[in-house]
C-alpha positions as CSV (number, residue, x, y, z in Angstrom):
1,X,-70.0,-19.1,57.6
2,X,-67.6,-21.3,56.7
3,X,-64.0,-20.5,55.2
4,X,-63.5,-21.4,51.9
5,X,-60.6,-23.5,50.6
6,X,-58.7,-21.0,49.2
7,X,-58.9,-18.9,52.8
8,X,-58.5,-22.3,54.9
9,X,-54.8,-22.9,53.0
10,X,-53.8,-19.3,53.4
11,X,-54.4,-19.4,56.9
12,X,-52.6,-22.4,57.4
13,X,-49.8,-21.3,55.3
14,X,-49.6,-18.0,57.7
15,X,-49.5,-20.2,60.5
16,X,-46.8,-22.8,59.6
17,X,-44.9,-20.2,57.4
18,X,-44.5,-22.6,54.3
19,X,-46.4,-23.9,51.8
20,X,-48.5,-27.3,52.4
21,X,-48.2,-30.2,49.5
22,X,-51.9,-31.0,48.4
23,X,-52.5,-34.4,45.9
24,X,-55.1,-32.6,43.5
25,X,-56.9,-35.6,41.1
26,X,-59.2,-33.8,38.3
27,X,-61.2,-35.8,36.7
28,X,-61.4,-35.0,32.4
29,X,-64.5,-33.6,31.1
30,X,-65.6,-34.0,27.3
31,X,-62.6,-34.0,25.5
32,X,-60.0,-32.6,28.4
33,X,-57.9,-35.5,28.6
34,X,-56.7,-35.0,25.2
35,X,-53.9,-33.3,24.3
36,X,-54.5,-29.6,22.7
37,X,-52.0,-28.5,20.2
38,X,-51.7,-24.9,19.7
39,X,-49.2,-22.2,18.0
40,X,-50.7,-19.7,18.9
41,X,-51.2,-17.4,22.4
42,X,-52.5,-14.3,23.1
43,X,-53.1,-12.5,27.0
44,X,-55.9,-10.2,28.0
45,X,-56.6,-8.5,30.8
46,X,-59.5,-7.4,32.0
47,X,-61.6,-6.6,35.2
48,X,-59.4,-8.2,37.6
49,X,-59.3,-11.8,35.4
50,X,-56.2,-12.7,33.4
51,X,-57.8,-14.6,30.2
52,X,-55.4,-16.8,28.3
53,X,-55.7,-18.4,25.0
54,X,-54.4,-20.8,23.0
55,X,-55.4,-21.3,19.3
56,X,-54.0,-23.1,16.3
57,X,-53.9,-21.5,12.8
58,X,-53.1,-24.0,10.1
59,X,-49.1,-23.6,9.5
60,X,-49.4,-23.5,5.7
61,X,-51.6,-20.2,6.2
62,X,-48.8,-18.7,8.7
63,X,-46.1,-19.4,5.7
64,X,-48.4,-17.8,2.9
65,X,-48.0,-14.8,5.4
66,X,-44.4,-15.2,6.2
67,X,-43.9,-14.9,2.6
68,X,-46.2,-12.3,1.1
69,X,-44.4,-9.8,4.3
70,X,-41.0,-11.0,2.9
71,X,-42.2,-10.0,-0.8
72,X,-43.8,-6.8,0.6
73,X,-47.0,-7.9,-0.9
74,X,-51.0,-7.9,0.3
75,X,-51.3,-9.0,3.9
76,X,-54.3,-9.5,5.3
77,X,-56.1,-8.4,7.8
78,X,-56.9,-11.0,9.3
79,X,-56.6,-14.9,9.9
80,X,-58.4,-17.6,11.0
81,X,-57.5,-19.9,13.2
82,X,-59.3,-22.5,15.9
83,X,-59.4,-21.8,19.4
84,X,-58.2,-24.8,21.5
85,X,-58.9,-23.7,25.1
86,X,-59.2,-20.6,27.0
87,X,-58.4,-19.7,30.6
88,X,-59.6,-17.6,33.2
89,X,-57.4,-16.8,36.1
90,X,-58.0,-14.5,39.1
91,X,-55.0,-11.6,38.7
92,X,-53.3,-12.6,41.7
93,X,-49.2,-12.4,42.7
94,X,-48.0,-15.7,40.3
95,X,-50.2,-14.0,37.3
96,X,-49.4,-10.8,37.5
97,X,-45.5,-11.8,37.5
98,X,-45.8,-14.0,34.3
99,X,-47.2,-11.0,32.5
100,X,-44.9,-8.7,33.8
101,X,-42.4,-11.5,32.6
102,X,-44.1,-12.0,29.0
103,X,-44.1,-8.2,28.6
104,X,-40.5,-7.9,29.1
105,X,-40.1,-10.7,26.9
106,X,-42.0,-8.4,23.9
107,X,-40.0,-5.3,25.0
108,X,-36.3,-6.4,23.7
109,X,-38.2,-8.0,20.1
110,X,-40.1,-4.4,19.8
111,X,-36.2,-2.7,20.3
112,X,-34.6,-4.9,18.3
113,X,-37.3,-4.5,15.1
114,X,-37.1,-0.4,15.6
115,X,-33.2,-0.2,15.3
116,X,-33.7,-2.7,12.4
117,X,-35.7,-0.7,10.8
């Protein structure tokens, strides 16, 4: 049986003890050459996958919000937006550290908004 790409690099990375430079050409599907605007991202892990999305909700909705929170008024409870891609990575090193780095990104705002408070 035959190694599979991913094995055949990390064996000759072991060997040569650096990483080897690879020209990767993908070709678009559908609509994939188009550039996706999004304001919106959320992380999910689950089973071993890291699942990333990105979504755009329209910013005159995300204002109506900013302001009825600022007026302590009626949120609510939930809002629509369009999702504009989603990704699917296998929770290896590189994923696992940008989580742990987006985490401790959230931790200081969380702080910050209790001693506000």
């Amino acid at each position: 049986m035959a190694d599979k790409p991913e094995q055949q690099t990390a064996k000759l990375e072991q060997q040569t003890g650096k990483a080897t430079p690879l020209n990767v050409r993908l070709a678009p599907r559908d609509h994939a050459d188009q550039p996706v605007l999004a304001n919106y991202s959320a992380a999910h892990v689950a089973q071993g996958i890291a699942y990333l999305e990105f979504g755009f909700i329209e910013p005159g909705l995300l204002n109506a919000v900013v302001r009825a929170a600022k007026a302590n008024g009626p949120l609510p409870k939930a809002v629509q937006g369009r999702l504009a891609s989603r990704v699917a990575m296998p929770l290896d090193q590189q994923v696992q550290q940008l989580l742990v780095s987006l985490r401790g990104r959230q931790a200081p705002q969380k702080a910050e908004q209790k001693g506000q408070a």
